[in-house]
HTML snippet that shows the backbone in 3Dmol.js (N, CA, C, O; Angstrom):
<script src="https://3Dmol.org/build/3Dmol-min.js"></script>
<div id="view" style="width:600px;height:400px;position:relative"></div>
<script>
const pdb = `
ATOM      1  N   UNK A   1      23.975 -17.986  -4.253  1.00  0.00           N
ATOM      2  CA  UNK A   1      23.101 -17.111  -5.007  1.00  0.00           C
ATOM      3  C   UNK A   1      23.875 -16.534  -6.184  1.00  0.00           C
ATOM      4  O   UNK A   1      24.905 -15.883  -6.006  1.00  0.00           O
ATOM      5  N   UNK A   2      23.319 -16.804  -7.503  1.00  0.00           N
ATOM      6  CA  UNK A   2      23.925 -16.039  -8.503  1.00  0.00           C
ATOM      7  C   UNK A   2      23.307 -14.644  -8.780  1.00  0.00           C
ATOM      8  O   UNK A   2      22.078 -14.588  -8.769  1.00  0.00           O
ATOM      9  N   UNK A   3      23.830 -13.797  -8.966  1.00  0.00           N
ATOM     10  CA  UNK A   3      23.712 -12.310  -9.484  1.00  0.00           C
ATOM     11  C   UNK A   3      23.840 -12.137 -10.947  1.00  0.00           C
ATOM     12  O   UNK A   3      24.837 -12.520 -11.559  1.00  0.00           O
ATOM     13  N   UNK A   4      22.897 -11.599 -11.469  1.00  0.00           N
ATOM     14  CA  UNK A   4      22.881 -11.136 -12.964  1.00  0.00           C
ATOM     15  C   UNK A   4      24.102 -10.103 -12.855  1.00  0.00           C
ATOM     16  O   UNK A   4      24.731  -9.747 -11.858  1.00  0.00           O
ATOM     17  N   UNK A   5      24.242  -9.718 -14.264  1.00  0.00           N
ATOM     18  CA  UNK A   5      25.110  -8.383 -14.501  1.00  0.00           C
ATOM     19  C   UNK A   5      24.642  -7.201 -14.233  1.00  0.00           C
ATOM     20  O   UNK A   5      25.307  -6.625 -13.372  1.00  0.00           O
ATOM     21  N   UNK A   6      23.779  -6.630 -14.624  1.00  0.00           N
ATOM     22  CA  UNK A   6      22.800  -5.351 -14.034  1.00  0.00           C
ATOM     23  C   UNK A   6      21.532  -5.263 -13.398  1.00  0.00           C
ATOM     24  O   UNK A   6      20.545  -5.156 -14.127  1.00  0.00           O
ATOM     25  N   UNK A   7      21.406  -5.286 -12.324  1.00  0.00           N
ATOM     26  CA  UNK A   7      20.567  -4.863 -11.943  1.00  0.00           C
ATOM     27  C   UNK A   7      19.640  -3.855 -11.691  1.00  0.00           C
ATOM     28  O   UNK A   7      18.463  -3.936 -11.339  1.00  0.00           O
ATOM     29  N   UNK A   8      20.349  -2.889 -11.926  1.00  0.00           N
ATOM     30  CA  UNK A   8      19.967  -1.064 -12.148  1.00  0.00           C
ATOM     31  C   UNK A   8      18.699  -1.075 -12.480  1.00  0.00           C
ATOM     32  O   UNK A   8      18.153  -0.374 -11.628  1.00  0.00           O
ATOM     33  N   UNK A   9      17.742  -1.540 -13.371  1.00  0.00           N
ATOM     34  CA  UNK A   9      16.399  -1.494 -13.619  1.00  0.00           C
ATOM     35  C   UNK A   9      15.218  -1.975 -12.736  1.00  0.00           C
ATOM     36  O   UNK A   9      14.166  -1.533 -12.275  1.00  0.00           O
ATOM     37  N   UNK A  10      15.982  -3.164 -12.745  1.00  0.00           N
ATOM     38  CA  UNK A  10      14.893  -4.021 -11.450  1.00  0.00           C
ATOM     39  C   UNK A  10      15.068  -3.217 -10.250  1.00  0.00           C
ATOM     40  O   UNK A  10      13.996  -2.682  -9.966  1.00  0.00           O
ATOM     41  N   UNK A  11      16.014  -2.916  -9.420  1.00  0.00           N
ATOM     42  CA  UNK A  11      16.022  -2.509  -8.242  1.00  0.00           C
ATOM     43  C   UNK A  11      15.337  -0.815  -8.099  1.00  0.00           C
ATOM     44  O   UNK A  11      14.749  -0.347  -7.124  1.00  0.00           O
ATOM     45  N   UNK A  12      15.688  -0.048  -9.590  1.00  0.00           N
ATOM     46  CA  UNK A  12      14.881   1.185  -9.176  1.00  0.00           C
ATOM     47  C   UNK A  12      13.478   0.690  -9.333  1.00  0.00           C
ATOM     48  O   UNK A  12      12.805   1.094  -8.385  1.00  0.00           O
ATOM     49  N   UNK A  13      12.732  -0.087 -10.237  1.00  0.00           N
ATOM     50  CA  UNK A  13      11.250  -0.467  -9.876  1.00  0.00           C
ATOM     51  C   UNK A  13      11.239  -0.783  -8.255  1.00  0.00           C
ATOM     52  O   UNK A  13      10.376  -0.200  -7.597  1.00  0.00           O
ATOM     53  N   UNK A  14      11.764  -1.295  -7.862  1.00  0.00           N
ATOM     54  CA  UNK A  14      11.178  -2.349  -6.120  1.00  0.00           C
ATOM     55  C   UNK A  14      11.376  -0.770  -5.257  1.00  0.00           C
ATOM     56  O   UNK A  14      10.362  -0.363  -4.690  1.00  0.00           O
ATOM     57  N   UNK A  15      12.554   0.032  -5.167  1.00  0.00           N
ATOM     58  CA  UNK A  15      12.741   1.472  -4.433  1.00  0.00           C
ATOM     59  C   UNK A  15      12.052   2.236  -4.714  1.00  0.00           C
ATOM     60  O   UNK A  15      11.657   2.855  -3.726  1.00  0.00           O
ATOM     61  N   UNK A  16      11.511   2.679  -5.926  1.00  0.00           N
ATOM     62  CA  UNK A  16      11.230   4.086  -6.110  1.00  0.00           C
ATOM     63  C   UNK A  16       9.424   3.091  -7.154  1.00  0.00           C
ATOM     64  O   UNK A  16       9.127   2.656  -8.266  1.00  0.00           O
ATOM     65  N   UNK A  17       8.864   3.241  -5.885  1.00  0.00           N
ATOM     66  CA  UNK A  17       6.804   3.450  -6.110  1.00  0.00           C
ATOM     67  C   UNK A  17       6.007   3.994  -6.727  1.00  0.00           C
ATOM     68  O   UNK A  17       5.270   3.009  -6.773  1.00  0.00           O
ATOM     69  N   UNK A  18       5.594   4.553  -7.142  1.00  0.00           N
ATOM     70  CA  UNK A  18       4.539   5.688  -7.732  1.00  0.00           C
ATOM     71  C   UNK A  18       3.383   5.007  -7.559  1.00  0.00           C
ATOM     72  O   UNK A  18       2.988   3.981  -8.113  1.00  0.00           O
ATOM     73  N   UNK A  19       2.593   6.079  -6.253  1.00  0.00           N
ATOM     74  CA  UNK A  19       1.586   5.472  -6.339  1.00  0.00           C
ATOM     75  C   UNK A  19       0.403   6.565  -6.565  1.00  0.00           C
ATOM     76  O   UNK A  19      -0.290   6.782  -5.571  1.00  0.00           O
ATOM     77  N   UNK A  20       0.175   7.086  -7.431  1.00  0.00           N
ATOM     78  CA  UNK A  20      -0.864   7.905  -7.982  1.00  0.00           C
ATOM     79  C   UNK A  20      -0.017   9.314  -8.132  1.00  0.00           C
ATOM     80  O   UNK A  20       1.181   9.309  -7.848  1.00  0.00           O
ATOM     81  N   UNK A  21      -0.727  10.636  -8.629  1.00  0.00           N
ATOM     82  CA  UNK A  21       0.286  11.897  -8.651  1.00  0.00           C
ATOM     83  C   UNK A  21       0.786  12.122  -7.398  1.00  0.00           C
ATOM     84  O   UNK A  21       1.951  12.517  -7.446  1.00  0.00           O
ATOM     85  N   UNK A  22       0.387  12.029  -6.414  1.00  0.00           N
ATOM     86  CA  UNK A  22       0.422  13.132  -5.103  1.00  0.00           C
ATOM     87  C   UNK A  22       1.803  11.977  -4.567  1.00  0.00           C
ATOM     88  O   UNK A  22       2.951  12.402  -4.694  1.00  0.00           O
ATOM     89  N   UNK A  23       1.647  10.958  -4.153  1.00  0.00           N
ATOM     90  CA  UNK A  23       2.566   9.900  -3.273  1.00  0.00           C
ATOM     91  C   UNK A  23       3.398   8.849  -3.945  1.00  0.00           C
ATOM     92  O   UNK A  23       3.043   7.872  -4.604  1.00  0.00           O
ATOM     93  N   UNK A  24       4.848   9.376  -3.550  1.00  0.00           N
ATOM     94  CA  UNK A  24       5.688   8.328  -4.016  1.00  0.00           C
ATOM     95  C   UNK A  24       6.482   7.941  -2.864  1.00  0.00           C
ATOM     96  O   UNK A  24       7.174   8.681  -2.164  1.00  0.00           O
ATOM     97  N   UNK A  25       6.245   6.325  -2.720  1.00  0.00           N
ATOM     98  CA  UNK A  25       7.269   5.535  -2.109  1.00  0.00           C
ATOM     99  C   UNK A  25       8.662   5.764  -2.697  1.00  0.00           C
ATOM    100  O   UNK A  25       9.074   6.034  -3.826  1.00  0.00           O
ATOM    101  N   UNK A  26       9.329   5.519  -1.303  1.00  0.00           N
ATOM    102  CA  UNK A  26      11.143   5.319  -1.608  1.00  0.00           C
ATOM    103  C   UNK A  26      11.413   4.504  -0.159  1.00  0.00           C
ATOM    104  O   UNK A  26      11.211   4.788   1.022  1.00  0.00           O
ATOM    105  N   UNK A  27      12.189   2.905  -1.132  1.00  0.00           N
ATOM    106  CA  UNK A  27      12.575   2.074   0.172  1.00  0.00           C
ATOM    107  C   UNK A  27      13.953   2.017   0.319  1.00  0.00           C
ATOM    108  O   UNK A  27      14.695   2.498  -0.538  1.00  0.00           O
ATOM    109  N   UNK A  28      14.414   1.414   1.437  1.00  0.00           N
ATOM    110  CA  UNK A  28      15.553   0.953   1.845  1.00  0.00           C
ATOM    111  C   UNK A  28      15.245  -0.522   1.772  1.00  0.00           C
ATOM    112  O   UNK A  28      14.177  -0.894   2.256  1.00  0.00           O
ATOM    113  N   UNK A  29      16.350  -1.725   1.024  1.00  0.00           N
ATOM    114  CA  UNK A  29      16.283  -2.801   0.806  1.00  0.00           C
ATOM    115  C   UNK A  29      17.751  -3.633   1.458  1.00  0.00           C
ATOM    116  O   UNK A  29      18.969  -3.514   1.327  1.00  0.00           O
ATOM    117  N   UNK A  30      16.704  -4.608   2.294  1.00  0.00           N
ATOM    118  CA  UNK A  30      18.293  -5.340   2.889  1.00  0.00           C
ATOM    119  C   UNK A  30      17.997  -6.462   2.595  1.00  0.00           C
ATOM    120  O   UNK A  30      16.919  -7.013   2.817  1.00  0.00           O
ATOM    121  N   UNK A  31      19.469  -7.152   1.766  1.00  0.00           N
ATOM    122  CA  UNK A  31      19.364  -8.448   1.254  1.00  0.00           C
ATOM    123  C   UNK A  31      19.831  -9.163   1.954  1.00  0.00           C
ATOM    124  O   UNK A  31      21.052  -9.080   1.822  1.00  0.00           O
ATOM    125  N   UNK A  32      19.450 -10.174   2.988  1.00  0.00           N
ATOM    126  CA  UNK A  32      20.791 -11.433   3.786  1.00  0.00           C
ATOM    127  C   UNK A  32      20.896 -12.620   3.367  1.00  0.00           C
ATOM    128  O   UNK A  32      19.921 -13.367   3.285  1.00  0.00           O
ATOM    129  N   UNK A  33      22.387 -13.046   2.962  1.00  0.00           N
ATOM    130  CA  UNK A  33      22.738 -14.329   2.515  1.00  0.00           C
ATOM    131  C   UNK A  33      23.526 -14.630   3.113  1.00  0.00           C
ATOM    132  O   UNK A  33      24.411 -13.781   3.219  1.00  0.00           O
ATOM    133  N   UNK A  34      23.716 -15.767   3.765  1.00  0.00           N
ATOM    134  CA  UNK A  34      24.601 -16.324   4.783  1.00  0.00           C
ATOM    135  C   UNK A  34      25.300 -15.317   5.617  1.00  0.00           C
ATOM    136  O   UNK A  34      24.775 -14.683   6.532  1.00  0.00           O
ATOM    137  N   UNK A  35      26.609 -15.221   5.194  1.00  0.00           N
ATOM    138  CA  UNK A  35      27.080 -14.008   5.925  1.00  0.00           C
ATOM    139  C   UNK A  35      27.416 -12.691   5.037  1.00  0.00           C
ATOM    140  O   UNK A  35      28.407 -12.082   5.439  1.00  0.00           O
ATOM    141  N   UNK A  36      27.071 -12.401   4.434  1.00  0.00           N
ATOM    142  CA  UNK A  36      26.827 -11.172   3.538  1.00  0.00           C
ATOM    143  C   UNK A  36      25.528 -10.251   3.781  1.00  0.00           C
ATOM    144  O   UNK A  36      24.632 -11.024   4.117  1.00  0.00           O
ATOM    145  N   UNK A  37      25.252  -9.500   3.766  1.00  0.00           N
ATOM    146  CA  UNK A  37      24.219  -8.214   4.026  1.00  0.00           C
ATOM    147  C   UNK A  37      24.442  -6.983   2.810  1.00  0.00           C
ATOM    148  O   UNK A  37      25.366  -6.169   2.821  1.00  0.00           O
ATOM    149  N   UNK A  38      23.403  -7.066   1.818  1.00  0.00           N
ATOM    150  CA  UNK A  38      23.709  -6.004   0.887  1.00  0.00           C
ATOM    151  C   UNK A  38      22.230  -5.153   1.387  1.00  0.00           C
ATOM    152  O   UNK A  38      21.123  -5.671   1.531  1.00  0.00           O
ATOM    153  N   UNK A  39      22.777  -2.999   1.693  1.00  0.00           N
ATOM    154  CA  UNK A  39      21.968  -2.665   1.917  1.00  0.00           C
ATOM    155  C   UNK A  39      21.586  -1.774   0.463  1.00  0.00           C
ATOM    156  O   UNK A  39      22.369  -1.013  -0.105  1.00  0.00           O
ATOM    157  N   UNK A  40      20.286  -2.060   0.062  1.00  0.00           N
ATOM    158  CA  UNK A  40      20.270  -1.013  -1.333  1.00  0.00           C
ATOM    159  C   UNK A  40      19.746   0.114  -0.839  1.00  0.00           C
ATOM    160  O   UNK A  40      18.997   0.044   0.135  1.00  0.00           O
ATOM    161  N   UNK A  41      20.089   1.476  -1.499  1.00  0.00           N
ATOM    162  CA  UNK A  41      19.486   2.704  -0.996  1.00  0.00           C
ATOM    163  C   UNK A  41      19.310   3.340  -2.273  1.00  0.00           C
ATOM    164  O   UNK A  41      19.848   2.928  -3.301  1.00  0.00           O
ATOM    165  N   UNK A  42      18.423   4.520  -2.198  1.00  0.00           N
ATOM    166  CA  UNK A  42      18.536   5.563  -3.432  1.00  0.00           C
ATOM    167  C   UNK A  42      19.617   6.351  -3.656  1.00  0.00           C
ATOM    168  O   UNK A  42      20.357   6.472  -2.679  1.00  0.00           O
ATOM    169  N   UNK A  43      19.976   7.001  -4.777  1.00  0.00           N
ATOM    170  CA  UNK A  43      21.633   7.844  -4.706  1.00  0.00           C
ATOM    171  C   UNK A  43      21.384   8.714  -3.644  1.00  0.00           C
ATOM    172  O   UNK A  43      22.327   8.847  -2.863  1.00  0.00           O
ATOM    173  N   UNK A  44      20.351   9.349  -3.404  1.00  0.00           N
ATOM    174  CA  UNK A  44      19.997  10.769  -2.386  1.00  0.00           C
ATOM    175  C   UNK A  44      20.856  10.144  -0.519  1.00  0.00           C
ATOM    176  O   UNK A  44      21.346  10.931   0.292  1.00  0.00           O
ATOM    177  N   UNK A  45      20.788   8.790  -0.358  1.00  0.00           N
ATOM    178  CA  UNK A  45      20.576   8.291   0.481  1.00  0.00           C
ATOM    179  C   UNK A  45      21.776   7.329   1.045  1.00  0.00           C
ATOM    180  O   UNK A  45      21.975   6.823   2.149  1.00  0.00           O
ATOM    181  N   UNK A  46      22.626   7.293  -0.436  1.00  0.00           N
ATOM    182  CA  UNK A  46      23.839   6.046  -0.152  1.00  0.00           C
ATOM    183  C   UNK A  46      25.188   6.748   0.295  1.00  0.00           C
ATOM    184  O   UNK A  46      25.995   5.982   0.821  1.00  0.00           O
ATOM    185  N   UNK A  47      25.456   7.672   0.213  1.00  0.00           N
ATOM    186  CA  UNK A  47      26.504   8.258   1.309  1.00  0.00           C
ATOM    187  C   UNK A  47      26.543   8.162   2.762  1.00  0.00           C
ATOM    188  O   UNK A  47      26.109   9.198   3.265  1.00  0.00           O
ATOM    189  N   UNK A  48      26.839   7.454   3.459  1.00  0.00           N
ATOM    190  CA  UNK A  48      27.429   7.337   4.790  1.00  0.00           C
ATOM    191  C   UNK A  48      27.832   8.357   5.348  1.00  0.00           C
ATOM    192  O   UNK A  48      28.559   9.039   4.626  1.00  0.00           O
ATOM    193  N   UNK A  49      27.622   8.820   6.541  1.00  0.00           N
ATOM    194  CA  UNK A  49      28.189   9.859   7.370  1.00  0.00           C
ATOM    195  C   UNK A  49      27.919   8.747   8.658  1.00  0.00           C
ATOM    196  O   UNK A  49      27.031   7.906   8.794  1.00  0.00           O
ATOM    197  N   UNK A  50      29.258   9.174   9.676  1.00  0.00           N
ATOM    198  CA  UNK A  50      29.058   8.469  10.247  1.00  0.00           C
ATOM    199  C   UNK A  50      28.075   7.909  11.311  1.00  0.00           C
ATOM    200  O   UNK A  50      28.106   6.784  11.811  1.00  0.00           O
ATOM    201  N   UNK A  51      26.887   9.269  11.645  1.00  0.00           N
ATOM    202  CA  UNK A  51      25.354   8.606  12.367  1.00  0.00           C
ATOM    203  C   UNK A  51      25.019   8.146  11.503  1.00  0.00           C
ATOM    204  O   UNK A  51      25.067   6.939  11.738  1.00  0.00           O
ATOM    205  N   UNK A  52      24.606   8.333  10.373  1.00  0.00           N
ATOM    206  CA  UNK A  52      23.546   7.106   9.673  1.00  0.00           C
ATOM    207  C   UNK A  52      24.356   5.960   9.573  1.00  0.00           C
ATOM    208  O   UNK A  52      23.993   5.069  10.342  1.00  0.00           O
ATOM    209  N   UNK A  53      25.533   5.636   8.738  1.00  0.00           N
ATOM    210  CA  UNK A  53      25.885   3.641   9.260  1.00  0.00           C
ATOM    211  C   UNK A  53      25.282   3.746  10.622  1.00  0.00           C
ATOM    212  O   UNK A  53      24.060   3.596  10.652  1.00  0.00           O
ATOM    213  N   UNK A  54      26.084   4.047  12.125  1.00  0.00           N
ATOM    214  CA  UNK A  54      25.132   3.703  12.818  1.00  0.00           C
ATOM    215  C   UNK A  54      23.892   3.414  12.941  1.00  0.00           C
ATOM    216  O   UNK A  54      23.405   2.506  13.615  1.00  0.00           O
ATOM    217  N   UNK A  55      23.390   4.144  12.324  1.00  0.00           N
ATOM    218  CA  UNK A  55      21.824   4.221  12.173  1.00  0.00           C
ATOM    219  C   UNK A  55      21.457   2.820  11.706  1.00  0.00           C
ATOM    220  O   UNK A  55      20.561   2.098  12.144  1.00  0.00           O
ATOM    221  N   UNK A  56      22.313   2.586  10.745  1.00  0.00           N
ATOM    222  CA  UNK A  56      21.705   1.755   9.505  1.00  0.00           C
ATOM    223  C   UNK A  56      22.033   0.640  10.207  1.00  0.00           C
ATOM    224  O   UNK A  56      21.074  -0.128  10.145  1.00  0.00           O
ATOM    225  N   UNK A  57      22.960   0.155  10.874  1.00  0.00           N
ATOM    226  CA  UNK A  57      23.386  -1.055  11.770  1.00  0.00           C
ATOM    227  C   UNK A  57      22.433  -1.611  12.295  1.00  0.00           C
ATOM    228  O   UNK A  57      21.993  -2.735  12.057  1.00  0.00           O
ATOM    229  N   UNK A  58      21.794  -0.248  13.609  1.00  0.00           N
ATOM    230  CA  UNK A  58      21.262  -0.421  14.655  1.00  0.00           C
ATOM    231  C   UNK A  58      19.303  -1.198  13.961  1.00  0.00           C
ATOM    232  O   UNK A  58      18.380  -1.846  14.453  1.00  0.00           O
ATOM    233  N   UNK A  59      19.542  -0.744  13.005  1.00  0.00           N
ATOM    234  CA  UNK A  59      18.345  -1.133  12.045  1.00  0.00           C
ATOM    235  C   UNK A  59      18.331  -2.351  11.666  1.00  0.00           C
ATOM    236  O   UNK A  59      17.273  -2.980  11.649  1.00  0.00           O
ATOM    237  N   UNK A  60      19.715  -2.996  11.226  1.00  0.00           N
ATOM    238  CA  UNK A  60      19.335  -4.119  10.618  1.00  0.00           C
ATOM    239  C   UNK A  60      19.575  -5.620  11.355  1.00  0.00           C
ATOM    240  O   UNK A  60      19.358  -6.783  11.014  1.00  0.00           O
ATOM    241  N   UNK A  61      20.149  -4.951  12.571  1.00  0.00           N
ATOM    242  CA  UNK A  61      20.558  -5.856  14.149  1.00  0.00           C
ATOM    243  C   UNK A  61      19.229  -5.971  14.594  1.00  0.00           C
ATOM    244  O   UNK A  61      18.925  -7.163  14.537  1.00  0.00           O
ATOM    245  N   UNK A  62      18.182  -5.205  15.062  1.00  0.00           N
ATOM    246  CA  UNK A  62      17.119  -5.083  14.846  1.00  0.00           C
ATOM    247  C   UNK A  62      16.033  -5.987  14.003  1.00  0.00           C
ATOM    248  O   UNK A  62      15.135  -6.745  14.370  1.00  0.00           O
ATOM    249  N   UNK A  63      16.430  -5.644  12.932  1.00  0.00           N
ATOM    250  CA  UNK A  63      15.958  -6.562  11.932  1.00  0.00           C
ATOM    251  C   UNK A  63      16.375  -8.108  11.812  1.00  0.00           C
ATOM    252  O   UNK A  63      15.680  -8.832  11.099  1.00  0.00           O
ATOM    253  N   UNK A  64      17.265  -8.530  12.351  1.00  0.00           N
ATOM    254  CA  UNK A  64      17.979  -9.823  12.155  1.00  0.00           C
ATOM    255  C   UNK A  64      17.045 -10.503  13.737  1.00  0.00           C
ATOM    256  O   UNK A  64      16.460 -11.586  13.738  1.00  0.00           O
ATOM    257  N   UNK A  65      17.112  -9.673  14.797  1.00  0.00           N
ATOM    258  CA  UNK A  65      16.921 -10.057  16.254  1.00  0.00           C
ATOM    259  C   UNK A  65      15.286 -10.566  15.591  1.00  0.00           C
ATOM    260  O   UNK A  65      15.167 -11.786  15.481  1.00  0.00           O
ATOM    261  N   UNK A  66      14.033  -9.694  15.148  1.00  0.00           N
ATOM    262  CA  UNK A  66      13.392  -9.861  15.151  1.00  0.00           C
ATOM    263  C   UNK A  66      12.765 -11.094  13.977  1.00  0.00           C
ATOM    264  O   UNK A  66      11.654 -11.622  13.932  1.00  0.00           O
ATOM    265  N   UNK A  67      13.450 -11.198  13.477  1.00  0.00           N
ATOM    266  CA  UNK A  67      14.011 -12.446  12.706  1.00  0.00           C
ATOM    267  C   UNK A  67      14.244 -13.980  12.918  1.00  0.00           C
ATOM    268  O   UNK A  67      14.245 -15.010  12.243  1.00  0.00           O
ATOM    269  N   UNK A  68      14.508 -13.451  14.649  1.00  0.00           N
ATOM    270  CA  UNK A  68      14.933 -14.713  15.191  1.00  0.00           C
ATOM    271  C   UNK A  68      16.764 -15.167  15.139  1.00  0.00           C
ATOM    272  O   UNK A  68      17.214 -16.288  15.375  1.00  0.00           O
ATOM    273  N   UNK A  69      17.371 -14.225  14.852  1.00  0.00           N
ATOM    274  CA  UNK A  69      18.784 -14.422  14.928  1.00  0.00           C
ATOM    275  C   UNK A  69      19.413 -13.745  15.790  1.00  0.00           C
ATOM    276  O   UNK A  69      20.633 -13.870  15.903  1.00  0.00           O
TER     277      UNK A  69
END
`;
const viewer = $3Dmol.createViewer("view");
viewer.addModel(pdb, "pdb");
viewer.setStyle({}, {cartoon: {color: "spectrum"}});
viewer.zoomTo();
viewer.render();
</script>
């Protein structure tokens, strides 16, 4: 997989929604390529402490199982 140079634009469109005044989406995005796993988050959200990695693991083990892996 090739990667552009910036992505910064595209990825805040796909995270951050607007969907009318009142409700805005905000996602968590997990990319898997072979053996690599990129997780994207919002800045509010990308600091690690150590329950959330857990957290975030137990999520994407989860996500892989139901996957079929």
């Amino acid at each position: 997989m090739k990667w552009g140079r910036d992505w910064n634009e595209k990825l805040r469109e796909v995270v951050y929604r607007e969907r009318g005044e009142a409700l805005r989406t905000v996602r968590i995005l997990r990319f898997y390529e072979r053996n690599t796993i990129i997780i994207v988050k919002p800045d509010r959200l990308r600091y690690w402490i150590p329950s959330t990695a857990i957290r975030d693991a137990d999520e994407t083990l989860t996500d892989l199982q139901l996957q079929g892996y």
